[in-house]
Each structure stands twice: as C-alpha cells, then as structure tokens.
C-alpha positions as CSV (number, residue, x, y, z in Angstrom):
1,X,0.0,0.0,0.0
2,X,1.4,3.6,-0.7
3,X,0.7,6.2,1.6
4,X,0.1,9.6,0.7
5,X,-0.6,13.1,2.5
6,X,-3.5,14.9,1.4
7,X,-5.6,17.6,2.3
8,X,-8.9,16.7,4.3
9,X,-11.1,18.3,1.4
10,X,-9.4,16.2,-1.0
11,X,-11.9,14.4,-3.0
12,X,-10.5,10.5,-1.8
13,X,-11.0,12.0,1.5
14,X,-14.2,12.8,1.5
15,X,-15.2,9.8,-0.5
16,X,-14.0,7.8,2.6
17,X,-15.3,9.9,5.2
18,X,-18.6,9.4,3.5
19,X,-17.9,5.6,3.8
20,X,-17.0,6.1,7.4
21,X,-19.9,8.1,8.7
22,X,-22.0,5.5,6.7
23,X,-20.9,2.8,9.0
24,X,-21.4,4.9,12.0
25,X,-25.2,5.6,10.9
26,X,-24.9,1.5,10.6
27,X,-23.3,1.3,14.3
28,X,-25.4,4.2,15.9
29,X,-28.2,5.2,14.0
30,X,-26.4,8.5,13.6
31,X,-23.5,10.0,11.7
32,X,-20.8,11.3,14.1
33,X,-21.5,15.2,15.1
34,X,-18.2,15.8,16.7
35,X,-16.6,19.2,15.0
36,X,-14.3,18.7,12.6
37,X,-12.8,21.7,10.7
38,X,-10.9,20.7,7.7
39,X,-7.7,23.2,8.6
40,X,-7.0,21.5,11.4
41,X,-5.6,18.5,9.6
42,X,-2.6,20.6,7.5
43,X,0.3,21.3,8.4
44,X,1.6,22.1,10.8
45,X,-2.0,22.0,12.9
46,X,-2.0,18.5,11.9
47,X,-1.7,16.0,8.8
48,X,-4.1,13.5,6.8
49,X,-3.1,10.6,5.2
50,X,-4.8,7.7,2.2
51,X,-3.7,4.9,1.9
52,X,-3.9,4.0,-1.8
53,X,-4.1,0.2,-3.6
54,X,-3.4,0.5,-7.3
55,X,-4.3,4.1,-7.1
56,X,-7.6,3.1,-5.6
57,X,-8.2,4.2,-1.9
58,X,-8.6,2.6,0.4
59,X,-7.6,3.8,4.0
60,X,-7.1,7.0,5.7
61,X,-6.4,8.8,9.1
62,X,-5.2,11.6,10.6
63,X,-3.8,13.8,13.9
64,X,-4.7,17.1,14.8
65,X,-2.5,19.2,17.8
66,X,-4.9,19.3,20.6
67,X,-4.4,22.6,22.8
68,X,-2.3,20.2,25.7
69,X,0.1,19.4,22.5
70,X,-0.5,16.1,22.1
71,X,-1.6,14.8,18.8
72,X,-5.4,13.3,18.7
73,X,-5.8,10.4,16.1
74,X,-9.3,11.2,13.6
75,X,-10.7,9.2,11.3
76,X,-9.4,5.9,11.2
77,X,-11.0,3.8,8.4
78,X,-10.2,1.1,6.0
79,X,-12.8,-0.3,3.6
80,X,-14.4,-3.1,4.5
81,X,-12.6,-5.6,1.3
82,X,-9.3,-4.3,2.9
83,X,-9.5,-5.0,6.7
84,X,-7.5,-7.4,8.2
85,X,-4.6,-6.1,4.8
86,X,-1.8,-4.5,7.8
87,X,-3.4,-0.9,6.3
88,X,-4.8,0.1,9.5
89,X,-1.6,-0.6,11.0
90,X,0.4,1.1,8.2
91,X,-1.7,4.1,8.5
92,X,-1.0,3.9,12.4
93,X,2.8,4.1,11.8
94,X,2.5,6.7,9.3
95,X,0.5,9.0,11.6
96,X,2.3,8.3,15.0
97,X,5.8,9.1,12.8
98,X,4.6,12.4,11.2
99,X,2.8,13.5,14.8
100,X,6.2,13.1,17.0
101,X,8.1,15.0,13.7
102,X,5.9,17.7,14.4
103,X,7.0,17.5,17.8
104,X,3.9,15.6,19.5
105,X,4.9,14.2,22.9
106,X,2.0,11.4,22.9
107,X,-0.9,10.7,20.8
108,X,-4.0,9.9,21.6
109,X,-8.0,8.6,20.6
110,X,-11.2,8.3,21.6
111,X,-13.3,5.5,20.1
112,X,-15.9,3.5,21.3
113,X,-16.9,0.0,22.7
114,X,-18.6,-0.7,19.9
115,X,-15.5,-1.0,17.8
116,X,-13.8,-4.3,19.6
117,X,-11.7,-4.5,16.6
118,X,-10.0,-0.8,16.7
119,X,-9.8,-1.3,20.4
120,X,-7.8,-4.1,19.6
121,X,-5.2,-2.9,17.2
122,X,-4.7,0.5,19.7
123,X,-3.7,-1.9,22.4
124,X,-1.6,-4.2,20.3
125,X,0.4,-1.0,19.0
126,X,1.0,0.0,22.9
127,X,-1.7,2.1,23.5
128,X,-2.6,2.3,26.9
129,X,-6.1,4.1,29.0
130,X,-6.1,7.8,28.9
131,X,-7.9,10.5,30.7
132,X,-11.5,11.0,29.0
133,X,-11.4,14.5,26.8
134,X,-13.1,15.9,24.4
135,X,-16.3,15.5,22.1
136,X,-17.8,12.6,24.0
137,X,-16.3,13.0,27.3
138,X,-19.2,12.3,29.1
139,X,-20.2,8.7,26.9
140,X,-20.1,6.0,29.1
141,X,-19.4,4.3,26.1
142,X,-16.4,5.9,24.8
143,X,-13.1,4.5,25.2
144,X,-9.9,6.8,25.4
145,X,-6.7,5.5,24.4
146,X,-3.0,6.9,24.5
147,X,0.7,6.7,24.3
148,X,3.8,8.5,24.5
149,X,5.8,9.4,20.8
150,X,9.7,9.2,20.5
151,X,11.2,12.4,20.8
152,X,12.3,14.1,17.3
C-alpha cells in the first residue's frame, strides 16, 4: 500500500469519510456530530493521510494538535474488502511518525466500545487508558486510548 498526505477536502478524503460516517449511521443510528474543521488537519496543525491500492483508496487517518500538544488520532477507516490487509496498522505508523516530527509528545483517541476491533489494534500497538477529553467525554461508552511518541 502507498501512503500519501492529502488535504482533508481532498476528494479520496471525502469519499472515505462518506464511507465512514456510513458505517457509523450502521453502528449508531447516527453520523458522528463531533466538530471537525478541515484546517485542522494541515500542516503544521495536523496531517491527513490515504492509503492507496493501485491508485484506488482505500484507508485514511489523521492527527490534529490538541491545545495540551498532544496529537489526537481522527478518522481511522479502512474499507471493508481491505480490513484485516496490515493498512490500519500502516496508517498507524505513518501518523504516529509524522505527529512526534511535528514535535507531539503522545498521541491519543477516543473510540468506542462498539469497535472491539479498533480497540484491539490500539492496544496491540502500545496504546494504553487515557484521561476522557473531548467530544464525547461524558459517553459512558467511549473508550480513550494513548501513548507516549519518541522524541524528534
């Protein structure tokens, strides 16, 4: 898979996202509301990535600076033919490597209980419980994940 920054308004971008909140209307009835403004994903705020195979694509992510200066994963996705590929974790590493070159101490997520799987792959990659923040602080349901970034 080849691994590409673009800008959160790119059109692959927003073709996934589309995908993405589809599933969540699958999962809970309800696209996600939490505010996302497209600036905050380019540099140096933060960086998007797709993941592309044969020019088709087919995963994304990316890591905004929270005001505490740690990085905050968004928008994990991989479509559904390409799960259980490596992408997710390719994406992982591309994200967690551009976040601590931007200077990022730690990184971390919020996701939900409803997505054993993503929950999995966090863990596996050594993220550890966090502190609840943002969006969805108060969902009992939300699950908030972290870990530390090597230095630059």
């Amino acid at each position: 898979m080849e691994i590409v920054s673009r800008a959160y308004d790119h059109p692959h971008v927003s073709s996934l996202v589309e995908q993405l909140q589809a599933e969540y209307v699958r999962i809970y009835g309800a696209p996600d509301s939490s505010p996302t403004d497209h600036q905050q994903f380019s540099p140096p705020r933060g960086a998007f990535a797709v993941g592309y195979e044969d020019a088709v694509p087919v995963a994304m992510g990316g890591w905004r600076f929270r005001e505490d200066g740690r990085a905050e994963l968004k928008r994990m996705y991989v479509v559904d033919e390409w799960r259980g590929s490596g992408h997710s974790r390719a994406v992982l590493a591309w994200l967690e490597a551009s976040a601590a070159t931007a200077g990022a101490p730690a990184i971390v997520l919020e996701t939900n209980q409803r997505h054993p799987a993503a929950i999995g792959l966090y863990r596996s990659c050594g993220y550890t419980e966090v502190p609840a923040f943002g969006y969805y602080a108060d969902d009992p349901l939300t699950v908030y994940l972290g870990r530390p970034l090597p230095p630059r």
